[in-house]
C-alpha positions as CSV (number, residue, x, y, z in Angstrom):
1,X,207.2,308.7,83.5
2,X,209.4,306.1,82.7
3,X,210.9,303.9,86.2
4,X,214.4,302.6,86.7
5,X,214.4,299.0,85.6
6,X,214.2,296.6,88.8
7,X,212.9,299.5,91.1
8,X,213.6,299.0,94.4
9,X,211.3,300.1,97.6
10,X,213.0,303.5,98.4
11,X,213.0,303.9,94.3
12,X,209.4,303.2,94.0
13,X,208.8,305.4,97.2
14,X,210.5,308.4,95.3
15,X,208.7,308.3,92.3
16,X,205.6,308.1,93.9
17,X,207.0,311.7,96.3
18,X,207.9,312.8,93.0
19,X,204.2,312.3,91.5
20,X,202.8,313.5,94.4
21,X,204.3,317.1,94.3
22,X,203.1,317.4,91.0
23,X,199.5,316.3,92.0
24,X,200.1,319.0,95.1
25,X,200.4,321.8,92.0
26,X,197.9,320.7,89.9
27,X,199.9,319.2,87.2
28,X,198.7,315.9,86.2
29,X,200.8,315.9,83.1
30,X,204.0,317.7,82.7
31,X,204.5,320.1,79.5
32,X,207.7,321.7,78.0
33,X,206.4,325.4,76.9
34,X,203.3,324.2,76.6
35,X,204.0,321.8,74.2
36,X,203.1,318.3,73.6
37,X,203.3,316.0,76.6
38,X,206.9,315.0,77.2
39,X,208.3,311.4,79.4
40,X,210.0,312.1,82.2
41,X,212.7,309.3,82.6
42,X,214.4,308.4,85.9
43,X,217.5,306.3,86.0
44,X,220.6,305.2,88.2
45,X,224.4,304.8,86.7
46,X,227.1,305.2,89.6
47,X,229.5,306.4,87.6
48,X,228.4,310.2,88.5
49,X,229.4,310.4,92.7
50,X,228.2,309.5,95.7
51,X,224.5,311.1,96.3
52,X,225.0,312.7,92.7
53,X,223.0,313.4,89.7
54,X,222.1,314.6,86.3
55,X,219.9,315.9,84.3
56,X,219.9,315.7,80.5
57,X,217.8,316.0,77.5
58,X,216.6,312.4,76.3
59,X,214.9,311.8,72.7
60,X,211.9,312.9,71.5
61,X,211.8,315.8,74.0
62,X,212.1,313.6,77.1
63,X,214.0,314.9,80.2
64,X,216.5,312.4,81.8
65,X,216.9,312.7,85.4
66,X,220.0,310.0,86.6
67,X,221.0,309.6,89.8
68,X,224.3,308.1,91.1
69,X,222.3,306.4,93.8
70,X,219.1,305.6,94.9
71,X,219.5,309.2,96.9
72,X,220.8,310.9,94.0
73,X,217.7,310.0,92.2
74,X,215.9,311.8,95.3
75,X,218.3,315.2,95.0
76,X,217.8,315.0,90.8
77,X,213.9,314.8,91.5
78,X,214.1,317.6,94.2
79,X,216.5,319.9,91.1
80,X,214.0,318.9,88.4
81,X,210.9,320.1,90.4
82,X,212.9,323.3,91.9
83,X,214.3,325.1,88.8
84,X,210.7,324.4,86.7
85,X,207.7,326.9,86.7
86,X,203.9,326.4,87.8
87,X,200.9,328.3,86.9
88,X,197.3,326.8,88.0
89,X,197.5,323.3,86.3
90,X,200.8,323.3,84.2
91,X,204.2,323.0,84.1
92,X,207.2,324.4,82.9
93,X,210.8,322.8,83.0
94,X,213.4,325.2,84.0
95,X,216.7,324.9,81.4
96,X,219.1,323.5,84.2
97,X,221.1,320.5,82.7
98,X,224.3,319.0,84.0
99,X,225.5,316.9,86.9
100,X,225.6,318.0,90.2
101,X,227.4,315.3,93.4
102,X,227.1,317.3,97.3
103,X,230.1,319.1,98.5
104,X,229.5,318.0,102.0
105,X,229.1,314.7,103.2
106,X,226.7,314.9,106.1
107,X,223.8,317.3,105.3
108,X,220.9,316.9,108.4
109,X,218.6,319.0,109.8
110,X,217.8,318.3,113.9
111,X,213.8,318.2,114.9
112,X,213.7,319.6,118.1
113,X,210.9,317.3,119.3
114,X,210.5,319.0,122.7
115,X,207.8,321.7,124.8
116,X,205.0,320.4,122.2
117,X,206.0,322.4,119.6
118,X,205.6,321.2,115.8
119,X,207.2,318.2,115.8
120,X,205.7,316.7,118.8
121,X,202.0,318.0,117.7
122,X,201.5,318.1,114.4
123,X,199.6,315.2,112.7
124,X,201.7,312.3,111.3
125,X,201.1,312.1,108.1
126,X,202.0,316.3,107.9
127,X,205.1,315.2,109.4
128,X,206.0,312.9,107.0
129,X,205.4,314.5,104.2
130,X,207.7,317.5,105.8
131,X,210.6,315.0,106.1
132,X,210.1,313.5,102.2
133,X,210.2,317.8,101.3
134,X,213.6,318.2,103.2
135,X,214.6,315.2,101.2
136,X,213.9,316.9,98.1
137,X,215.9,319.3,99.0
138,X,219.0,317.9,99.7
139,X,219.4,316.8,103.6
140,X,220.3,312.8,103.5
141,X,220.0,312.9,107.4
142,X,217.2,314.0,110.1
143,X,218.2,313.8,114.0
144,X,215.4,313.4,116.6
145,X,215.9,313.9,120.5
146,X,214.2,311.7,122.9
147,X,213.8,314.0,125.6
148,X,213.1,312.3,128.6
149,X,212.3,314.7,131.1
150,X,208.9,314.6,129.4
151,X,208.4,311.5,130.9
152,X,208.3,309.1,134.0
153,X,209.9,306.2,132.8
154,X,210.3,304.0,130.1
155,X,206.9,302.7,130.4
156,X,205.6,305.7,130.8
157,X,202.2,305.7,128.3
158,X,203.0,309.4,127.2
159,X,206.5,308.0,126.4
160,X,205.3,305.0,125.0
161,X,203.2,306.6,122.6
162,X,205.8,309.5,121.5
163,X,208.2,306.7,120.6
164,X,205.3,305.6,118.0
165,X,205.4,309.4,116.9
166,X,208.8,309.5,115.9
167,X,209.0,306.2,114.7
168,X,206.9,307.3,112.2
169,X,209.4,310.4,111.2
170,X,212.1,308.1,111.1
171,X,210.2,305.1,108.5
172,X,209.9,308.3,106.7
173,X,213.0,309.1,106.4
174,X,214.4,305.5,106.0
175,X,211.8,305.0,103.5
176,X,213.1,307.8,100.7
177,X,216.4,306.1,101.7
178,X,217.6,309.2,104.2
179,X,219.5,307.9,107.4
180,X,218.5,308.4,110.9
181,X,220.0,310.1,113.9
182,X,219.4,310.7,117.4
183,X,220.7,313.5,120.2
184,X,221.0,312.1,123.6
185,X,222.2,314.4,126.6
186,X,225.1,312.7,128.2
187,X,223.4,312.4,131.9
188,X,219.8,313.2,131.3
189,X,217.2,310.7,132.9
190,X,213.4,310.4,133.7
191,X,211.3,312.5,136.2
192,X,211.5,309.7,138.4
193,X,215.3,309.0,138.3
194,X,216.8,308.7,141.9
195,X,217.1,311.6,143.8
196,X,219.8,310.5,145.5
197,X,221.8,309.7,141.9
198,X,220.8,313.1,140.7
199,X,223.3,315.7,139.3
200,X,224.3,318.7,141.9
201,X,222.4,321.9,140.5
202,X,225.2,325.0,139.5
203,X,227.1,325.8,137.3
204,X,224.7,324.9,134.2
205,X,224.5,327.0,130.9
206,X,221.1,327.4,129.1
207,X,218.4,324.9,130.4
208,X,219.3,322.5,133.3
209,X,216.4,319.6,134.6
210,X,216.6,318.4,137.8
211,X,216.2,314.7,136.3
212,X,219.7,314.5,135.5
213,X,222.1,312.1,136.9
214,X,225.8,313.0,138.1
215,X,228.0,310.1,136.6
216,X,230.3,310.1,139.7
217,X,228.2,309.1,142.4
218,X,228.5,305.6,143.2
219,X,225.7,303.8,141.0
220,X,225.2,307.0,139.1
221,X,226.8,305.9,135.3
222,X,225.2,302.5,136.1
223,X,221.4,304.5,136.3
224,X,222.5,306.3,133.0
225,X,223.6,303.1,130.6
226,X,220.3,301.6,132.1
227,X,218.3,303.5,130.5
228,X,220.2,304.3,127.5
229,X,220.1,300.4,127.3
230,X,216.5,300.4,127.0
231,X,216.4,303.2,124.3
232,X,219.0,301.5,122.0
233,X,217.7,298.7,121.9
234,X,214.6,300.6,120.8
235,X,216.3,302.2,118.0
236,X,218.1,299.2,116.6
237,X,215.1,298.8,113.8
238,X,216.1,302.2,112.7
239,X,219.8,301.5,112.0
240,X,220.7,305.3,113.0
241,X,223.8,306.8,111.4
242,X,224.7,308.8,114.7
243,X,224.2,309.6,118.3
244,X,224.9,312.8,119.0
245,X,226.1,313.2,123.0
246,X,225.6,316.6,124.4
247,X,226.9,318.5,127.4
248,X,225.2,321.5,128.8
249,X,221.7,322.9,127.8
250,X,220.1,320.5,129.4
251,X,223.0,318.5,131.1
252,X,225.8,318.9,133.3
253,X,227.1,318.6,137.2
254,X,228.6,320.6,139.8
255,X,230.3,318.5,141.9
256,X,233.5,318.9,142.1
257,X,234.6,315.2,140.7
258,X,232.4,316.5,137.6
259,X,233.9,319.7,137.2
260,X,234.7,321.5,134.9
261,X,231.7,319.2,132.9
262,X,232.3,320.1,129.6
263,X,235.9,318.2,129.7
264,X,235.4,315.6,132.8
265,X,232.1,314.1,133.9
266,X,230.3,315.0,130.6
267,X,233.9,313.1,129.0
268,X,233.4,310.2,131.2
269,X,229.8,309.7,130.5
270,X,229.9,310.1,126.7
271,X,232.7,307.6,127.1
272,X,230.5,305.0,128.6
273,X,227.3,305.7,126.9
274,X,229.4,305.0,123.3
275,X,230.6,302.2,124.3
276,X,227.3,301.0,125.1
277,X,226.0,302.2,122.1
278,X,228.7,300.1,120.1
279,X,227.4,296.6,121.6
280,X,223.7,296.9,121.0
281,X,223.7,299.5,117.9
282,X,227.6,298.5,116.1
283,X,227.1,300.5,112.9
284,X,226.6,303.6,114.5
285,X,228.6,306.7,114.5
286,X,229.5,309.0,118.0
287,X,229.3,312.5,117.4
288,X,231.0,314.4,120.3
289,X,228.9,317.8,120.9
290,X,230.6,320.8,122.1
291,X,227.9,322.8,122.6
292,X,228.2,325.9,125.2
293,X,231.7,324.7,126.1
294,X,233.8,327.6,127.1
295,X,237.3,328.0,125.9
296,X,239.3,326.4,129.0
297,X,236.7,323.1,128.5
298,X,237.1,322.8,124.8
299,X,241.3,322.8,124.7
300,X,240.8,320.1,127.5
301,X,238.5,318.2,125.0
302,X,241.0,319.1,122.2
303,X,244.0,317.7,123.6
304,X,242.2,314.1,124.3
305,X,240.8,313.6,121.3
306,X,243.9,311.4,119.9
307,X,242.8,309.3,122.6
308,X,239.4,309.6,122.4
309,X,239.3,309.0,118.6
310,X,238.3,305.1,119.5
311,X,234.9,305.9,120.0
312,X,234.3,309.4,118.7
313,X,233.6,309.7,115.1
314,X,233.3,313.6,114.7
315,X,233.4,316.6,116.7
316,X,230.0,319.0,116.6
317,X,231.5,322.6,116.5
318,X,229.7,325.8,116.4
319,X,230.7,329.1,118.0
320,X,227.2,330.7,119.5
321,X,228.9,334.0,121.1
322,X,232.2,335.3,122.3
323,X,232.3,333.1,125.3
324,X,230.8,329.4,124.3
325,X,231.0,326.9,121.8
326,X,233.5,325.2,119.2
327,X,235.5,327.3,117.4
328,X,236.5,327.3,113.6
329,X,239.2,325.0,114.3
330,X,240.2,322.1,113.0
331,X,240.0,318.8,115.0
332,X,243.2,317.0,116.1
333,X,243.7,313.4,115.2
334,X,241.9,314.1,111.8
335,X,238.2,313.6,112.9
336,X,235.8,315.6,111.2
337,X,234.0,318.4,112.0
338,X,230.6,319.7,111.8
339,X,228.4,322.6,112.7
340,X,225.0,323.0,114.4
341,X,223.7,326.2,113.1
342,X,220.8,328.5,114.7
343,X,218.2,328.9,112.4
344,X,215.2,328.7,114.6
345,X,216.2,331.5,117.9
346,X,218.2,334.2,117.0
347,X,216.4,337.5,117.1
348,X,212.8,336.5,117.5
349,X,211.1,335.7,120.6
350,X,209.0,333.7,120.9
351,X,210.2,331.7,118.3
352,X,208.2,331.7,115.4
353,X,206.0,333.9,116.9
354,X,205.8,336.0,114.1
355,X,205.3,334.0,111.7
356,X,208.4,333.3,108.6
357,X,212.6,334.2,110.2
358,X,214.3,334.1,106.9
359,X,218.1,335.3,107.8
360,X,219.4,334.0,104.2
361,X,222.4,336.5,104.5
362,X,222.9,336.2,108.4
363,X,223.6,332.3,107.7
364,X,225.7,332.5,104.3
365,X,228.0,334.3,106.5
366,X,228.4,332.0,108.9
367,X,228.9,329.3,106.6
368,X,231.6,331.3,105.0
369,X,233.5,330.9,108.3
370,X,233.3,327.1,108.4
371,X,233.0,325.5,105.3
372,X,236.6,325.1,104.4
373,X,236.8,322.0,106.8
374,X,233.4,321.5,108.0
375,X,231.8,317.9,106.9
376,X,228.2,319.7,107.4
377,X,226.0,319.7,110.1
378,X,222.6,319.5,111.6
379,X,221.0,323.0,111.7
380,X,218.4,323.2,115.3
381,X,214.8,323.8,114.3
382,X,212.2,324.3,116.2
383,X,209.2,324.0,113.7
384,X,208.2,325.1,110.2
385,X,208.4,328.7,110.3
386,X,212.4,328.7,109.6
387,X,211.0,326.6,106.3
388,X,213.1,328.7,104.1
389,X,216.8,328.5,106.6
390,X,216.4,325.0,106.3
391,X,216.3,325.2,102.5
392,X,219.5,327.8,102.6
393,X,221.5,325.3,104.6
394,X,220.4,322.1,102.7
395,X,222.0,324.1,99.3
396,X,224.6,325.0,101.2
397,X,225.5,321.8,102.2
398,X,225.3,320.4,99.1
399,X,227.5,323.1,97.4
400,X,229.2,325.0,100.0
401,X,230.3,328.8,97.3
402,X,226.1,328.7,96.3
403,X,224.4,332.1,96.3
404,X,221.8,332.2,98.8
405,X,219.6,334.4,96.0
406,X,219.8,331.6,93.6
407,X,219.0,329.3,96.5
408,X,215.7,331.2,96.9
409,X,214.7,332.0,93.7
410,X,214.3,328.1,93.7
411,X,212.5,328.5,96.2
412,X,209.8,330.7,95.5
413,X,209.3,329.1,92.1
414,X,208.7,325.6,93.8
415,X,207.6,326.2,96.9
416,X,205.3,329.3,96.4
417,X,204.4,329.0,92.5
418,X,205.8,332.4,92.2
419,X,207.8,332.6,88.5
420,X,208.7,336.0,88.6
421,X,211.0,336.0,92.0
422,X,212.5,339.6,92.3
423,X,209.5,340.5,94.0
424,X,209.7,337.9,96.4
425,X,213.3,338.4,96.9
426,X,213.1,342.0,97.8
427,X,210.2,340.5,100.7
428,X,212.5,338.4,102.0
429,X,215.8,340.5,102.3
430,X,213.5,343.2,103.6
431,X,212.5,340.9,106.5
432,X,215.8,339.6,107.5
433,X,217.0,343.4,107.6
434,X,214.1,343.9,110.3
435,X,214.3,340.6,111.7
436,X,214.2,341.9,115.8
437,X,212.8,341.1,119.0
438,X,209.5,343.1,119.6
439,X,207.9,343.4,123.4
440,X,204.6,345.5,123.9
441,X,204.3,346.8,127.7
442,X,200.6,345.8,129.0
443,X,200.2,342.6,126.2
444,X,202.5,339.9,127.9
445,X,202.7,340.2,131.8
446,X,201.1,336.8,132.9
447,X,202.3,334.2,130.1
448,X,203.8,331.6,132.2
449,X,207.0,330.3,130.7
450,X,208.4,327.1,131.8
451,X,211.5,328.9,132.1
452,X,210.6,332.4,133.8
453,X,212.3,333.8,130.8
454,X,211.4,336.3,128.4
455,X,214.5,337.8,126.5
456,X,212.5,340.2,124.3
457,X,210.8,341.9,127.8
458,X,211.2,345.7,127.6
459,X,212.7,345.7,123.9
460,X,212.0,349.5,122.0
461,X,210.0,349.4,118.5
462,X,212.5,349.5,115.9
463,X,212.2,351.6,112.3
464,X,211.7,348.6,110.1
465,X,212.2,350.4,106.9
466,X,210.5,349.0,103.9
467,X,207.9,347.1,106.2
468,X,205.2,348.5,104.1
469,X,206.1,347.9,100.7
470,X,206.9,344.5,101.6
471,X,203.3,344.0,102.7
472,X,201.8,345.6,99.2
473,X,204.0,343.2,97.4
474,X,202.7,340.0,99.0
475,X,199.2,341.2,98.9
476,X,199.4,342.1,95.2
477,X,200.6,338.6,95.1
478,X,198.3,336.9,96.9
479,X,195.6,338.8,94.5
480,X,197.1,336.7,91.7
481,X,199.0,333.4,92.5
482,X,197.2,330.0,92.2
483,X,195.3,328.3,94.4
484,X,197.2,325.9,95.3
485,X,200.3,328.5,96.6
486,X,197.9,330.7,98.5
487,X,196.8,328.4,100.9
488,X,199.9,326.8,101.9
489,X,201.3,327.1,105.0
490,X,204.6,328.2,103.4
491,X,202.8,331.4,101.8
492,X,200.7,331.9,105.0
493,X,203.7,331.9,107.2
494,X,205.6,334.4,104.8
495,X,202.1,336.8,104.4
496,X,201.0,337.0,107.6
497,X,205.0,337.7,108.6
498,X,205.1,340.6,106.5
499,X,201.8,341.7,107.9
500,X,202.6,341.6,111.3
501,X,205.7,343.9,110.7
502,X,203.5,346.3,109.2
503,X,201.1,346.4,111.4
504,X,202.8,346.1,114.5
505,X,205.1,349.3,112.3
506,X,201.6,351.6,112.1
507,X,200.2,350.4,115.3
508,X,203.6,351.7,117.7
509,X,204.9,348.5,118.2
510,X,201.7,347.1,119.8
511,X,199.2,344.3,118.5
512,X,195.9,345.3,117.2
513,X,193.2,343.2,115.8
514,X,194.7,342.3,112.5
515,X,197.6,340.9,114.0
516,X,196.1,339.0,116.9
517,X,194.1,337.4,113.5
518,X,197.8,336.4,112.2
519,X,198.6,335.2,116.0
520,X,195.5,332.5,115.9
521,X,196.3,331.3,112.3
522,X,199.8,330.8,113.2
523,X,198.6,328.7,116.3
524,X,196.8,326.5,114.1
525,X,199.5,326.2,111.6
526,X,201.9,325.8,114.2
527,X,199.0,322.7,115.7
528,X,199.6,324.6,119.4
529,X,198.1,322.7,122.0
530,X,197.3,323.9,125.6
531,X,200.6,321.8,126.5
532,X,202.9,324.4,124.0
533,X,205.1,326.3,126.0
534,X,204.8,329.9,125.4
535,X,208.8,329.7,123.7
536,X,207.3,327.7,120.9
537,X,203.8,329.5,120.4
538,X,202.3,333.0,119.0
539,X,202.7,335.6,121.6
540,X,199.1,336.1,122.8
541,X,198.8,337.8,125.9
542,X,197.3,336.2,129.4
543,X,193.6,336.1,129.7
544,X,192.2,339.4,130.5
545,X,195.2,341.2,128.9
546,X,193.8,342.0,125.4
């Protein structure tokens, strides 16, 4: 491999990523059909477009991968390893050539780090490796939420120590040269807040904490840009791109000088919080969330935003049912738009339980609906098993008419080692078609969710057509892929998916030893801790319920 002359950090940083995903498929040299040894050079001209790249046939067989920027370099690496071929310890580069600059602008993915799922478990250095894959991809932003209620204070040493977690995440990030972004609940607060500064319970939509602060009560705001205070000035290191300020689930107030929240006291908090966030943290970006807002709230929010476009940047959009959310409008006063697509929730509970979601067609039609004026977005994940949605919105993103079957065809070559990807294809369609909530009576009653909620309870087995030939294909593969492949947790995710829907299929719609097998390697895939809530973890029953 030839370097790009006076390599920078983030340059070096990417060609040793790049190295290393070679390494992680056994190639230690990299072959053109089988041929002699080939170089590999990687160089920067910024005449190609922002985030941009190319890829070209150099002399003497060499492959040229150029990047427009130091990112583009990233996104050229990321094509380059995507549209080659592996097989045990070699190599072969796909026939893509040509120049390729992102559609969209803003292309990040949001880590929900919350209820001690993935992102709050895992080890670090899994972690970081997961945000220098989502690079390769394509996403040139990754959002983390400090959630608070986790913690008593500022001090606390549970918070102090998760700060050095994501810390981590971010120097990842910043180190491949992605930005960094944060969500931040408009009046959220510690368990110990004030309880007489605390937000009057009612009228919330999805989760509410009783932390939470009303922004009308007399020293109420004053509590809330205290302790945003001390978390800016935490992040200024970090440089972040955005804040993203969000309105119900968690958040919001029901008294009346609040009400309705979505277009008055969450309003008058983001207002204050941005203007904090101006003084202590001046080159970042407000992102306004609309999330859950019902129709009444959101034309309120509408018809301020001429005013409001002082210190909101862009308006976070996306329609989650017929009653809530933003919706495929454009935004007055000519601030952009972006979504925040589900790919973690929707018809599976609990989530990830089951191992891989992928809902490839389910999101390319929501996409379609958007992407005319959408800047891009932040898809919400909960962990790794939506691995393959995150790779569907990163293409996306970056070219906003792609094929979602050309998306993961990439996909399983790179990711899974498989060549041949019909096969693989077929698996996947086949899952999304029975992708359903599943509920067996006698298996569940006694798992204590933090919530009292369980939305798959009582739910009827379903046909799941083609379940079983699904499963023959992946086990025929598994009989002959390399080593490598087999024993990542993108494979194991995918088999023991298909399994389960097999086997829950023969059994009835009830568990039997097999897939209580899958449930405990998903745990440890998943690093579950006695801390995960049930939402975020296989669904094993209560002890003394097997």
């Amino acid at each position: 491999m030839q370097s790009v002359e006076s390599s920078s950090p983030v340059v070096n940083k990417i060609e040793q990523v790049f190295v290393e995903r070679l390494e992680d498929r056994g190639i230690e040299r990299v072959s053109k059909s089988n041929a002699a040894d080939i170089t590999v050079v990687l160089a920067i001209n910024n005449d190609i477009g922002k985030e941009g790249f190319t890829i070209a046939d150099g002399e003497n067989g060499s492959i040229i991968i150029t990047g427009n920027d130091e990112s583009g370099l990233l996104y050229g690496i990321g094509k380059f390893l995507r549209t080659a071929s592996y097989t045990d310890e070699s190599l072969t580069i796909g026939t893509w050539r040509g120049k390729s600059v992102p559609d969209k602008e803003l292309r990040g993915i949001y880590w929900a780090t919350h209820f001690y799922n993935y992102y709050q478990t895992a080890p670090i250095t899994e972690l970081q490796k997961y945000v220098e894959d989502l690079g390769l991809w394509g996403y040139n932003n990754i959002k983390i939420w400090y959630d608070m209620h986790h913690f008593k204070s500022y001090d606390d040493p549970v918070a102090v120590r998760f700060r050095e977690r994501i810390a981590h995440i971010l120097q990842a990030a910043k180190n491949i040269g992605m930005d960094v972004s944060f969500t931040l609940v408009a009046n959220e607060a510690y368990v110990e807040s004030p309880q007489h500064l605390r937000a009057l319970p009612g009228r919330e939509r999805g989760a509410v904490y009783p932390e939470d602060i009303c922004p009308r009560k007399p020293g109420g705001l004053e509590y809330i840009l205290k302790v945003r205070e001390e978390f800016f000035d935490w992040c200024k290191p970090f440089n972040p791109a955005y804040i993203t300020i969000w309105p119900y689930d968690p958040g919001g107030c029901a008294t009346s000088d609040c009400q309705p929240w979505g277009s008055n006291g969450f309003i008058k908090a983001s207002e204050a919080v941005a203007q904090l966030a101006s003084k202590i943290l001046p080159h970042t970006k407000v992102i306004l969330s609309t999330w859950m807002l019902d129709s009444t709230e959101w034309k309120n929010v509408m018809q301020q935003m001429p005013a409001a476009g002082s210190w909101v940047n862009t308006i976070m959009a996306e329609k989650i049912n017929n009653t809530y959310g933003g919706f495929f409008t454009k935004v007055p006063g000519n601030i952009p738009s972006i979504g925040f697509p589900e790919i973690s929730m929707d018809g599976m509970f609990p989530w990830g339980g089951f191992g891989a979601n992928p809902t490839p067609e389910k999101l390319a039609e929501q996409w379609s609906k958007v992407r005319s004026f959408s800047s891009g977005g932040f898809p919400y994940s909960e962990g790794i098993f939506e691995d393959m949605n995150k790779a569907v919105y990163a293409q996306l993103y970056w070219n906003d008419k792609a094929d979602v079957d050309d998306i993961l065809k990439e996909y399983t070559r790179y990711e899974l080692g498989i060549a041949h990807t019909d096969s693989i294809l077929k698996v996947i369609h086949t899952l999304e078609q029975n992708h359903h909530m599943r509920w067996w009576p006698g298996k569940l009653e006694g798992v204590k969710l933090q919530l009292d909620w369980f939305p798959s309870k009582n739910v009827k087995p379903q046909p799941d057509p083609g379940a079983e030939d699904a499963y023959e294909i992946v086990k025929k593969s598994n009989e002959t892929m390399s080593a490598w492949a087999k024993s990542s947790w993108r494979w194991r995710i995918l088999f023991i998916r298909t399994m389960l829907d097999a086997e829950l299929k023969a059994n009835g719609g009830a568990p039997n030893e097999k897939c209580y097998e899958g449930f405990y390697e998903l745990l440890k895939l998943y690093h579950c801790t006695e801390q995960t809530d049930p939402v975020v973890k296989p669904p094993l029953p209560a002890a003394g319920n097997k």
